[in-house]
C-alpha angles and dihedrals in degrees: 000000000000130000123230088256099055090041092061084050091054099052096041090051087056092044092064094041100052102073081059099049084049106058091033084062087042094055099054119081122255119228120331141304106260124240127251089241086051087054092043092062095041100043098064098123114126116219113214090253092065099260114145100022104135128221116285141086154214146173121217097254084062090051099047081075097048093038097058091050097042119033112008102086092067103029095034120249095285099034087261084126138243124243108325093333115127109268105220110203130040134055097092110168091011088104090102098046127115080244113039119204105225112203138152096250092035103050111018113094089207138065096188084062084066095056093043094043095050094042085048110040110015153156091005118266098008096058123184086017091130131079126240086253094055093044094046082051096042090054097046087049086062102049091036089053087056095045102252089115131022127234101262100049120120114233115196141132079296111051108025089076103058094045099107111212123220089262107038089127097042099100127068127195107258101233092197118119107253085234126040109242117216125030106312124238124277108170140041093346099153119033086203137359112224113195097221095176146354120230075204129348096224097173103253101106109088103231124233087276107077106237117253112254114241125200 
């Protein structure tokens, strides 16, 4: 067992020897340099520009099939939806409703997002399952459905890029700092709120008639 003393020797011994063990840990590599095949399957995300699409095609009537089997009993045969699943055509020019109809062939400024999103993240609960053939199908099945493309085109790294979709033009980049600069405002800030517009009207919100109270 050790004394106090030597104790106090110990621990001042450690003590000078740590900063050493550490960068000595610090210096040596941890793990291993991926390969380019374990890159490959993790790097699969699609910019808006095309990059990263990878070879491979399909035309809508290819991805009718695909897209019954696959996705329909979720989203509805013709992408109307099914239950509280998310429908996904539809709902052009409805952007300035009250009520606007969010799909993605009426919302999303990309058509290269349709094809990263379904090759990511679909069908629900068995994701990247499909191959790049059946998702390029499969996207080409959606926008063909709402009339941007027709049947027979061929959708590929090529063409998926230059298919504008109904609100291309729909976002704006947002030109407010991320932080407010100066002290922010604690008292009378606003003299009066106006409600211009609603992403969705849900029925929470009492209206200007105060409700009748029921027994």
């Amino acid at each position: 067992m050790f004394k106090s003393r030597d104790f106090l020797l110990a621990g001042a011994v450690a003590a000078v020897l740590l900063p050493f063990t550490a960068l000595s840990a610090a210096e040596k590599p941890i793990g291993r340099v991926p390969t380019a095949e374990e890159i490959a399957r993790w790097d699969i995300d699609v910019r808006p520009d095309g990059l990263g699409l990878p070879p491979g095609r399909g035309t809508a009537k290819e991805g009718e099939e695909i897209y019954l089997a696959r996705c329909a009993s979720c989203h509805g045969e013709f992408g109307e939806a099914v239950g509280r699943w998310p429908p996904l055509v539809g709902g052009q020019g409805s952007l300035t409703w009250d009520e606007p109809i969010k799909t993605v062939t009426s919302y999303w400024p990309y058509a290269t997002t349709v094809f990263d999103y379904i090759k990511r993240a679909m069908p629900f609960g068995d994701a990247q399952s499909l191959t790049d053939d059946e998702v390029y199908a499969i996207t080409a099945f959606l926008l063909a459905s709402d009339g941007i493309i027709s049947e027979d085109f061929v959708v590929d790294a090529q063409s998926l890029p230059k298919i504008v979709m109904p609100n291309a033009d729909g976002f704006v980049e947002d030109p407010r700092p991320d932080v407010p600069k100066g002290e922010p405002c604690m008292k009378d800030c606003v003299a009066e709120v106006t409600i211009i517009g609603h992403a969705r009207k849900i029925g929470v919100t009492p209206e200007d008639k105060a409700r009748p109270v029921t027994d």
